[in-house]
PANU-285412 format. One line per field, with one value per residue: x, y, z of N, C-alpha, C in turn; residue number from 1. Coordinates in steps of 0.1 Angstrom, whole numbers. Example, Ala and Ser with C-alpha at 12.3 -4.5 7.8 and 13.67 -1.06 7.14 Angstrom:
% PANU-285412
n.east = c(132_128)
n.north = c(-57_-22)
n.up = c(78_71)
ca.east = c(123_137)
ca.north = c(-45_-11)
ca.up = c(78_71)
c.east = c(132_129)
c.north = c(-33_0)
c.up = c(78_79)
k = c(1_2)
END
This chain:
% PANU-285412
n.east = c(8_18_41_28_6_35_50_23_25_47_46_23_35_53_41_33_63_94_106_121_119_135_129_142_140_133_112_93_87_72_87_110_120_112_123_143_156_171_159_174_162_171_168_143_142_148_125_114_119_116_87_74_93_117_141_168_161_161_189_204_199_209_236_242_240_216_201_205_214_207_211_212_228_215_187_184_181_163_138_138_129_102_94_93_82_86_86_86_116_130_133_143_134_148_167_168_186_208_240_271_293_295_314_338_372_387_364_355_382_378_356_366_390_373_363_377_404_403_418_439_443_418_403_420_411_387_391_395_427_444_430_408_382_354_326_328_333_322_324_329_301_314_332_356_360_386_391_372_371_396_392_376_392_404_383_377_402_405_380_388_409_435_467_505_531_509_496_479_452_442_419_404_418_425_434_453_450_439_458_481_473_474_497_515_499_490_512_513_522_514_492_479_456_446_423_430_452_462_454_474_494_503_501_523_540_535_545_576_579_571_587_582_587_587_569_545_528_518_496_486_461_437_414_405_428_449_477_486_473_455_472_468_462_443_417_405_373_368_343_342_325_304_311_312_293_263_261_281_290_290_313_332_335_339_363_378_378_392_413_419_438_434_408_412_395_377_367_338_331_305_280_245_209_179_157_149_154_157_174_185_182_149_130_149_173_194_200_213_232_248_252_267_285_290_299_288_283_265_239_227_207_218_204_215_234_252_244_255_279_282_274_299_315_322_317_296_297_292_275_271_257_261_247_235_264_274_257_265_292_293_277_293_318_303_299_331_337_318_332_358_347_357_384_382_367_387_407_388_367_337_314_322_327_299_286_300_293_262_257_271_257_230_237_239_217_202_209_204_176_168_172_194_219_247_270_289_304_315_332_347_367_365_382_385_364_333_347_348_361_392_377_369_348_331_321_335_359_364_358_378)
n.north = c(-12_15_18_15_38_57_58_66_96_102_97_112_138_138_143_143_152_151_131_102_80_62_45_40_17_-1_9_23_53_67_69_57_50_74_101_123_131_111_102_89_80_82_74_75_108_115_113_130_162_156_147_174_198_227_240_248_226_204_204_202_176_160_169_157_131_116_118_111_123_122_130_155_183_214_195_186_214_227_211_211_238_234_215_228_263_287_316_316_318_335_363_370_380_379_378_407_407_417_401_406_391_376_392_398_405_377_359_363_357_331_324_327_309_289_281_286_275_249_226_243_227_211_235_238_225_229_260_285_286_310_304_327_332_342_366_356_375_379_389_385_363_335_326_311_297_307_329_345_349_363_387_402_408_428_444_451_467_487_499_510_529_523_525_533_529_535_529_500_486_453_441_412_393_365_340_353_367_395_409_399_402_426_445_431_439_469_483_486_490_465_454_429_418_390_370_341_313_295_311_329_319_305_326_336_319_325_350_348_327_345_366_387_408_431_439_431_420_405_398_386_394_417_436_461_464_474_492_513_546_564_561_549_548_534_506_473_457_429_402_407_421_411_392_411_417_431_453_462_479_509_510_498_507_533_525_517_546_560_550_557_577_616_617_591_556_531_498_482_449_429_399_407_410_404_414_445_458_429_401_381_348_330_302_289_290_306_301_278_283_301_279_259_270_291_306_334_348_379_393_420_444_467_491_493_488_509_528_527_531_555_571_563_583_581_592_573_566_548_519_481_455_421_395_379_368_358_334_321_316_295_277_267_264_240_221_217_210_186_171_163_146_125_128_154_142_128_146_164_152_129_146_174_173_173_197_218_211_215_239_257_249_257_281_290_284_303_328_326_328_355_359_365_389_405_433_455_480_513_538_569_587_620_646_669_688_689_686_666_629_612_606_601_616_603_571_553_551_524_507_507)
n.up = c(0_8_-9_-30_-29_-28_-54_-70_-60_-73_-99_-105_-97_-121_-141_-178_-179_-194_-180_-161_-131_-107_-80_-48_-38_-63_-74_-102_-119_-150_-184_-196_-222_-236_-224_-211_-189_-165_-129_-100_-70_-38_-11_15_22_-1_-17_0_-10_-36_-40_-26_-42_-38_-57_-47_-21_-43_-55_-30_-24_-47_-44_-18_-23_-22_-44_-73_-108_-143_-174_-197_-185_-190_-195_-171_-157_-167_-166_-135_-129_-141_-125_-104_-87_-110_-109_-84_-82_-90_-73_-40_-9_14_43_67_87_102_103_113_118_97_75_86_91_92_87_64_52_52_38_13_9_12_-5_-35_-27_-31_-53_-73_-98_-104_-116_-134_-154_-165_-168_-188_-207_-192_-169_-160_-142_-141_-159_-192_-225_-250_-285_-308_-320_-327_-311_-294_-258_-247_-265_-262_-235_-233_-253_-229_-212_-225_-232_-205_-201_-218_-215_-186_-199_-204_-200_-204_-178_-158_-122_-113_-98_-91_-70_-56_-77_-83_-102_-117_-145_-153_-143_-154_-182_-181_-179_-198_-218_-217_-205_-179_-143_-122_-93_-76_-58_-35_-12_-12_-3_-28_-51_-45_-49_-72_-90_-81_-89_-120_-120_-116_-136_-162_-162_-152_-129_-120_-137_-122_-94_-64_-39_-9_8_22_12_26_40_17_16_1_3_-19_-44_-67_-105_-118_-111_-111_-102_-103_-101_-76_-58_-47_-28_-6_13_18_35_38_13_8_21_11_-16_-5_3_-21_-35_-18_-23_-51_-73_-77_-105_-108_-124_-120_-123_-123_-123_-115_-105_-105_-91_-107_-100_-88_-54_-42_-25_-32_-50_-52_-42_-24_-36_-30_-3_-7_-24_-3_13_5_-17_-23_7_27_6_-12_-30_-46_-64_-95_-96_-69_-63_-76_-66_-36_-47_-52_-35_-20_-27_-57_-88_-106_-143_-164_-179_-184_-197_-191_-194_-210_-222_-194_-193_-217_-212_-185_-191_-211_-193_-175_-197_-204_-179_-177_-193_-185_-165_-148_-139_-124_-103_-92_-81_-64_-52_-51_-39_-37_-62_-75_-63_-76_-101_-103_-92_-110_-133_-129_-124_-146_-160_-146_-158_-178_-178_-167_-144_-131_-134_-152_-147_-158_-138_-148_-132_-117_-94_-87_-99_-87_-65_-82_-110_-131_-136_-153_-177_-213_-236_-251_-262_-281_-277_-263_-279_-302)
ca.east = c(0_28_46_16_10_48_45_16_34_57_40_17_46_58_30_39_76_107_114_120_123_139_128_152_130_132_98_96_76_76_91_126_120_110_129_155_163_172_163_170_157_183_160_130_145_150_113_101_122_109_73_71_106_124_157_172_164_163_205_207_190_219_253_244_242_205_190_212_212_214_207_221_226_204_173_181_177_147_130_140_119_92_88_93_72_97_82_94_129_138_134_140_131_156_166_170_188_228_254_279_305_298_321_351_385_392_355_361_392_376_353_372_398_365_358_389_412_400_424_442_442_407_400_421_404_376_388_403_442_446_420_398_373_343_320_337_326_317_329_323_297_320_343_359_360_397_390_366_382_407_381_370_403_408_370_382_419_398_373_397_420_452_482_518_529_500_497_462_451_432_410_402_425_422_448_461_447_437_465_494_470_468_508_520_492_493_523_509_525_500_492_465_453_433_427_432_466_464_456_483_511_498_502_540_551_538_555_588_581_573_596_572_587_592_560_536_533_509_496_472_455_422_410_404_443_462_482_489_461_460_482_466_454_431_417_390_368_359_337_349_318_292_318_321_282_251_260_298_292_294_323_341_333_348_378_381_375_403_430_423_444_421_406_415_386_372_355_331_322_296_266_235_197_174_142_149_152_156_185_191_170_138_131_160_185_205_203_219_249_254_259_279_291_300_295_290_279_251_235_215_206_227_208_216_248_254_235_263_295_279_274_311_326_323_305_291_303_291_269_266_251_268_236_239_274_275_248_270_303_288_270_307_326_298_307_344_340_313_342_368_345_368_394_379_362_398_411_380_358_324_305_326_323_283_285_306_285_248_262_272_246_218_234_239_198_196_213_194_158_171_172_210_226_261_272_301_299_328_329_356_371_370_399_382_351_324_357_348_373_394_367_368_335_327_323_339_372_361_357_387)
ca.north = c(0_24_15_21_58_66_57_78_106_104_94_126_152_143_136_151_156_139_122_87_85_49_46_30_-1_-8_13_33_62_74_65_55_52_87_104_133_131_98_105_81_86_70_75_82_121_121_113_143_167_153_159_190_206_239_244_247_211_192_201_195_159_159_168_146_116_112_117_110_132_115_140_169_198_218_193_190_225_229_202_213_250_230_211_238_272_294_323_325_319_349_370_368_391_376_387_417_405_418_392_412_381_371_400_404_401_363_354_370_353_314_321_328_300_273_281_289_270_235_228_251_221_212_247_240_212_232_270_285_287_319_302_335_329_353_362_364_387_372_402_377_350_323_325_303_308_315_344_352_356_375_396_403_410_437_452_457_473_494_505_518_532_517_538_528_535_534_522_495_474_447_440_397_389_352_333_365_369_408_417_399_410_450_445_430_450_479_484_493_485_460_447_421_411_380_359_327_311_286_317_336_309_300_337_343_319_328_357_344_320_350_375_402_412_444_446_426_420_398_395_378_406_421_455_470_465_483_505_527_553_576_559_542_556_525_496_464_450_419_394_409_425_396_384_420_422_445_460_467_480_518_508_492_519_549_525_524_564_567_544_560_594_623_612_575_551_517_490_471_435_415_393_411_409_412_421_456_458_417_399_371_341_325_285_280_287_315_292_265_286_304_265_249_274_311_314_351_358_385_404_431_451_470_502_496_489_520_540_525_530_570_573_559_593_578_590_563_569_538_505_476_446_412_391_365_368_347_323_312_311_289_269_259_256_227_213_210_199_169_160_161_145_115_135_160_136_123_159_171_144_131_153_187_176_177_211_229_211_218_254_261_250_264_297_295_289_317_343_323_333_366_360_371_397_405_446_460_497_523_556_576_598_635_655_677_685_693_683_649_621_610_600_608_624_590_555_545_545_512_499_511)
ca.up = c(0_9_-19_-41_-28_-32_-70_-74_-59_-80_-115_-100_-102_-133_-151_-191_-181_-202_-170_-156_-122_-101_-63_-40_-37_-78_-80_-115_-125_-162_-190_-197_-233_-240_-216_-213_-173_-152_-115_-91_-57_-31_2_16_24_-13_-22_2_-18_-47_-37_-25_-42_-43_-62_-37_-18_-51_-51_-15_-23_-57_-35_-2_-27_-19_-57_-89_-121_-154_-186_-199_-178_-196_-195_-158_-149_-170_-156_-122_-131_-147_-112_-90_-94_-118_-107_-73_-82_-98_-65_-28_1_23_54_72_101_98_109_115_117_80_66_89_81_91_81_51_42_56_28_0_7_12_-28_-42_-24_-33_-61_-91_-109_-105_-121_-146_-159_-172_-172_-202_-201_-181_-157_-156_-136_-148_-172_-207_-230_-270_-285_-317_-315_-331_-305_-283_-245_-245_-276_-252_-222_-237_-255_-219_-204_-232_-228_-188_-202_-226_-205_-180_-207_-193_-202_-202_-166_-148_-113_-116_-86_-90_-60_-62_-87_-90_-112_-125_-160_-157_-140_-168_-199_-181_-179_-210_-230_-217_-197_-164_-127_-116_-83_-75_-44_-33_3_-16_-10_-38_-60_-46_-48_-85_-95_-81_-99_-130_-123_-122_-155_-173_-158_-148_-117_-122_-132_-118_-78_-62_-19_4_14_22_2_37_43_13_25_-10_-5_-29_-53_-79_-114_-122_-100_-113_-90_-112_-92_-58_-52_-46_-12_3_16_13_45_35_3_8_26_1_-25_-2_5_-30_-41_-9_-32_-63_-73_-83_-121_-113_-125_-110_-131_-109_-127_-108_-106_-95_-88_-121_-95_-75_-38_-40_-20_-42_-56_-40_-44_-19_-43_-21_7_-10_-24_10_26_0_-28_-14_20_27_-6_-14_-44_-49_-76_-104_-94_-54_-64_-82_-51_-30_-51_-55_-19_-15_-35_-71_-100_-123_-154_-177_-176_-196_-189_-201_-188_-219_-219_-188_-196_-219_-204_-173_-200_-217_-187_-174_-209_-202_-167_-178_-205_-172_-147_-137_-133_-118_-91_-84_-76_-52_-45_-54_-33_-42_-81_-70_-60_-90_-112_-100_-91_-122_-143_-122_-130_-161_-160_-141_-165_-193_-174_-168_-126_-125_-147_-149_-148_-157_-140_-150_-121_-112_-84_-96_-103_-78_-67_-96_-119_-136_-134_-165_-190_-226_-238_-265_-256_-291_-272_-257_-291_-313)
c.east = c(9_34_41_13_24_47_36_17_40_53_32_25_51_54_33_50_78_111_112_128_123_138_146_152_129_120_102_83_79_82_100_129_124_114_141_163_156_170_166_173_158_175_151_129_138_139_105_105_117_98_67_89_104_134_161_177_163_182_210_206_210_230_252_241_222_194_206_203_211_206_217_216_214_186_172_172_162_138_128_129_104_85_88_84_84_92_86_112_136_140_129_141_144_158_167_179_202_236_266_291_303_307_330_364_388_381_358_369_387_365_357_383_383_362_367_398_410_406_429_439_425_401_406_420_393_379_394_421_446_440_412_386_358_337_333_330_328_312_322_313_304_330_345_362_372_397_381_366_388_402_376_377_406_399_372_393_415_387_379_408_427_458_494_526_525_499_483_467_438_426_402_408_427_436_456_458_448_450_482_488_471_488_512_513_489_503_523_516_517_503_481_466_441_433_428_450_467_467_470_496_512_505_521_546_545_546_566_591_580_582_594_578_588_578_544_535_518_511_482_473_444_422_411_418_455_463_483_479_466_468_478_454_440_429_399_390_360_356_338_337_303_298_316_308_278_257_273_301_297_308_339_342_342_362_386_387_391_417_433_428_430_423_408_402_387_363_353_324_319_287_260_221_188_162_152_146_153_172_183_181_165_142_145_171_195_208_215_233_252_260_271_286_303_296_299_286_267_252_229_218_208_228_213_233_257_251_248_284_291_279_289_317_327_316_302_292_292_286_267_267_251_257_242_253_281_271_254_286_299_287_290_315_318_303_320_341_330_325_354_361_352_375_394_369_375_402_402_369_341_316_307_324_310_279_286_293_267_250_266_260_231_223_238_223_199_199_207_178_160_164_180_210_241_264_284_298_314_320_344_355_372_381_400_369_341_337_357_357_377_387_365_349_329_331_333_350_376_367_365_395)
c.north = c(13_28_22_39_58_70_65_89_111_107_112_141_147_140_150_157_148_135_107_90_70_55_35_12_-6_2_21_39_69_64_61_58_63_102_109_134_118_105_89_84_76_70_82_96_125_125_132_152_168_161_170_199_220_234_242_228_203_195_202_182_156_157_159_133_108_110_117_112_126_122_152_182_210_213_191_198_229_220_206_227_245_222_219_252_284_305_334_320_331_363_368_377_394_384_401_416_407_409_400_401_375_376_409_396_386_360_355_360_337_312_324_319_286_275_280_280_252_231_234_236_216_224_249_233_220_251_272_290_297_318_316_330_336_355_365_367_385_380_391_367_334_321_318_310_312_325_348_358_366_385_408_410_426_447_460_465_489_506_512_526_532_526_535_538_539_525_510_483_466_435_422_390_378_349_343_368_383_409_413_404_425_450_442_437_462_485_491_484_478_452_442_412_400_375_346_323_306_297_323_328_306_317_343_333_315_341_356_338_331_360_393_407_423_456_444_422_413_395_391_391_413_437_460_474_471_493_518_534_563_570_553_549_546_514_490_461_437_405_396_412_418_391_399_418_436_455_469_478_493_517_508_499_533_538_525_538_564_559_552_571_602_621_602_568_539_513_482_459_428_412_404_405_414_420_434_454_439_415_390_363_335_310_281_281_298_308_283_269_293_289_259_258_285_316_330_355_361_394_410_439_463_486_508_494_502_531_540_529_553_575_569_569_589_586_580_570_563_524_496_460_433_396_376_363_353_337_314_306_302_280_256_257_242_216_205_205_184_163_155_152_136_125_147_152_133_138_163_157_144_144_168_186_179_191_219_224_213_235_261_262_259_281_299_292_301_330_339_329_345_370_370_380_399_420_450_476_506_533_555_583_614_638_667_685_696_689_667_643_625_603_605_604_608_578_547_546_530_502_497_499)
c.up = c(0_-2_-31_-39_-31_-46_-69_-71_-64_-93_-113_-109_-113_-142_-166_-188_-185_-192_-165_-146_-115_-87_-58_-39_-55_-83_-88_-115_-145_-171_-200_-213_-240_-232_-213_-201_-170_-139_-110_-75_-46_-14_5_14_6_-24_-18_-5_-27_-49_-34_-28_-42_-49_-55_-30_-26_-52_-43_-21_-35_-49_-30_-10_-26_-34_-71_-104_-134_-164_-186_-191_-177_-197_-180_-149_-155_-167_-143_-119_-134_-129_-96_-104_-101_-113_-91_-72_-86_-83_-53_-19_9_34_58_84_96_112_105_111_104_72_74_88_78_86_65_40_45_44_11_-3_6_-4_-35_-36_-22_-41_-73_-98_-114_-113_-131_-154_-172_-176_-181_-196_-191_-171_-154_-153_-132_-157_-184_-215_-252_-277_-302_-316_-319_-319_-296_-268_-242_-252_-263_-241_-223_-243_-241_-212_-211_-228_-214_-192_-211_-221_-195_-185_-200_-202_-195_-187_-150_-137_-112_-105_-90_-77_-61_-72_-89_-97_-121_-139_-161_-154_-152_-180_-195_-184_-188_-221_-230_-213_-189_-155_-121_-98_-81_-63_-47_-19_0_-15_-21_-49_-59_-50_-65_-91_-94_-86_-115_-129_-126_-133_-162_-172_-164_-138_-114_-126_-128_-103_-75_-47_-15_8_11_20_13_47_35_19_14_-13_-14_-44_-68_-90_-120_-112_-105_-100_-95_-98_-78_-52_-40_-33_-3_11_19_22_43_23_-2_10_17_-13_-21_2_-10_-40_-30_-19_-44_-61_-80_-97_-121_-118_-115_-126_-124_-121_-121_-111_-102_-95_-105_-111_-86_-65_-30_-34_-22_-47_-46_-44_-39_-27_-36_-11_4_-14_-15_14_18_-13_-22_-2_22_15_-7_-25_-43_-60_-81_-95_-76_-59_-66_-74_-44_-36_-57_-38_-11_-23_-53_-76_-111_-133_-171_-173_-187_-188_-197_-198_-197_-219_-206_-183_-204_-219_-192_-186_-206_-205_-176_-184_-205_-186_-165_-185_-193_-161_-142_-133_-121_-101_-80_-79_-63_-44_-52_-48_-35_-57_-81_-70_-72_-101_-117_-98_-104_-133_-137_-123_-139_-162_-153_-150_-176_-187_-172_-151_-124_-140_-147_-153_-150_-157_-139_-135_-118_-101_-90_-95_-88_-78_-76_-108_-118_-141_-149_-179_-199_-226_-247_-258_-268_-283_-268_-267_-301_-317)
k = c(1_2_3_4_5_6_7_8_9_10_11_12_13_14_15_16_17_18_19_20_21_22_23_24_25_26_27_28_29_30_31_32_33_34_35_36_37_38_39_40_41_42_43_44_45_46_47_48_49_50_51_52_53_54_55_56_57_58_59_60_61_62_63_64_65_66_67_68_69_70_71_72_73_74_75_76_77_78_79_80_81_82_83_84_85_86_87_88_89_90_91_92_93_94_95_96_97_98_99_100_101_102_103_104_105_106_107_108_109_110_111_112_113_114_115_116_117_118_119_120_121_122_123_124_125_126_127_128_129_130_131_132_133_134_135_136_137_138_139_140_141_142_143_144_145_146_147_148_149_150_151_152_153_154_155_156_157_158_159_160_161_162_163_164_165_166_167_168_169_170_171_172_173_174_175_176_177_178_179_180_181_182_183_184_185_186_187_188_189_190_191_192_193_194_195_196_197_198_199_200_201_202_203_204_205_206_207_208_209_210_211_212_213_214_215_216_217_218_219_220_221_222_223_224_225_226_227_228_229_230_231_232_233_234_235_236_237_238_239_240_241_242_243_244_245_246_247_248_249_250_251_252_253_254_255_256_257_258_259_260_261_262_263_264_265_266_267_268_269_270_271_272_273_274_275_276_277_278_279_280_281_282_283_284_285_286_287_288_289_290_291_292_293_294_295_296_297_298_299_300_301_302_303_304_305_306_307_308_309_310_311_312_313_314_315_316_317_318_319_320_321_322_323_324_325_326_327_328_329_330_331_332_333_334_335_336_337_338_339_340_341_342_343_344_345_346_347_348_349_350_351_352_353_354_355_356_357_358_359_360_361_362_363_364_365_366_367_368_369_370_371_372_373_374_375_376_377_378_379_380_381_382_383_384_385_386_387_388_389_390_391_392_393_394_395_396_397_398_399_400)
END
């Protein structure tokens, strides 16, 4: 009898989906034949999920081993919208309650080594050769995600008109891509901070292989700890923003405006919020990358962002909004990491390959539904006050 209800539970929810779904006990629902997603549903837990899902607890049920995936990424996640209500995914209230201990210095850095600091090689399984780790920017549509990348790196070098010389900090610097393309291509002084050791150890000795020293520099260290105020004519903030929190944000905008020289710029590239006044996605999916992706990480939207980095001494300058852009960068690096997954299981482990790869794809759906967006905002420090930074009057500069 039990048995019999479960099955009809089941057959229930996915009645006219492409799915076939295996109980633990042998029971089947659906139809294997015609059928785009394999579930199978490894314990009772995994059934309640099932039946009443969010996002969220259907890749809880995925990681902890409790439900197994079998289809393409792609019919996964659309399946996964089709059984949950798509509607309240796109925007979450979330709390109001400030944790203070989410976004101080050691917190800070305990979440930026639990993501990053799981293996370079693991990340270089699937990223493109400079391992950037961000949207890239398909400047052509034929392009590959290394043209792309590098497309990307240019767009940021461009947008900040680098100038041979120039002092440029980059703020989360990751495996070092901006900061050797700003240096070998434009012939700026670079320095790039991160709290990752793996990144930082990775990065000094590409310096030595390529023998940058002179003019590339690289430190564990937290934005709220350079010491060179005033000093620098340019400074990205690519992906940094999404770890600092809501609460920090003015913060981290006037510690900014305080590094740059008068006329310096900033280019801020992050995820954000598509709904206004939202702090991140509903159906459990903020939950789910707070516990196992980016602890500490929060979004909000383009124009709160832009409120906060104006209210930190900036002026916004320039917006553009790379939305598809990193729908389908996500989208290809799932690609290379299903073509890698042995290898990539041996490096981190079943249960961390689980993560990257439900994490990933789930936002590349999200920048495909147009949940998440991706911003790249130009602002500068004035020259002095009512005296607008260094920005030529025409955007074609960008473009030349």
């Amino acid at each position: 009898m039990l048995k019999t209800a479960m099955l009809n539970n089941v057959q229930a929810r996915i009645a006219g989906l492409p799915v076939h779904v295996t109980l633990w006990d042998g029971g089947e629902a659906g139809h294997a034949e015609s059928a785009s997603v394999h579930i199978r549903l490894n314990s009772p837990a995994a059934l309640t999920a099932f039946i009443k899902p969010t996002l969220g607890s259907l890749a809880r049920a995925y990681v902890e081993g409790e439900m197994d995936l079998d289809g393409n990424p792609r019919d996964v996640l659309a399946l996964g919208s089709r059984l949950c209500s798509a509607e309240l995914c796109r925007d979450s209230k979330g709390s109001d309650v400030w944790k203070w201990w989410r976004h101080t210095r050691s917190r800070d850095r305990k979440n930026i080594q639990y993501h990053y600091d799981i293996s370079n090689d693991f990340y270089g399984l699937w990223l493109d050769a400079r391992r950037v780790y961000s949207c890239a920017y398909y400047r052509q549509p034929d392009m590959t995600l290394e043209a792309a990348q590098e497309a990307k790196l240019d767009h940021i070098c461009k947008k900040l008109a680098l100038k041979p010389g120039e002092r440029f900090l980059d703020i989360g610097c990751g495996w070092g891509g901006l900061v050797f393309w700003a240096a070998e291509h434009y012939g700026v002084k670079a320095l790039g901070i991160t709290l990752s050791d793996n990144q930082h150890d990775f990065v000094s000795a590409r310096i030595k292989a390529l023998g940058l020293q002179d003019r590339v520099e690289v430190r564990v260290l937290d934005y709220r700890d350079v010491p060179e105020t005033g000093c620098f004519d340019k400074i990205a903030s690519i992906g940094m923003v999404e770890h600092v929190g809501r609460k920090n944000l003015t913060a981290y905008f006037r510690r900014i405006f305080d590094l740059l020289r008068p006329g310096g710029l900033l280019l801020n590239h992050g995820i954000t919020t598509a709904a206004p006044r939202s702090q991140g996605l509903g159906s459990g999916i903020s939950e789910f990358v707070d516990e196992y992706v980016f602890p500490g990480g929060e979004l909000e939207h383009v124009s709160e962002v832009m409120q906060h980095a104006t209210t930190g001494g900036l002026e916004c300058l320039d917006a553009e909004n790379l939305r598809p852009h990193y729908a389908r960068t996500l989208w290809e690096w799932v690609r290379r990491l299903d073509e890698k997954s042995e290898e990539a299981r041996k490096l981190i482990g079943e249960r961390k390959y689980r993560i990257w790869r439900i994490y990933m794809a789930g936002s590349a759906h999200a920048f495909d539904q147009g949940w998440l967006e991706l911003w790249q905002v130009l602002a500068g420090k004035p020259l002095a006050p009512g005296v607008q930074p260094n920005y030529p009057y025409r955007r074609d500069y960008i473009y030349c």
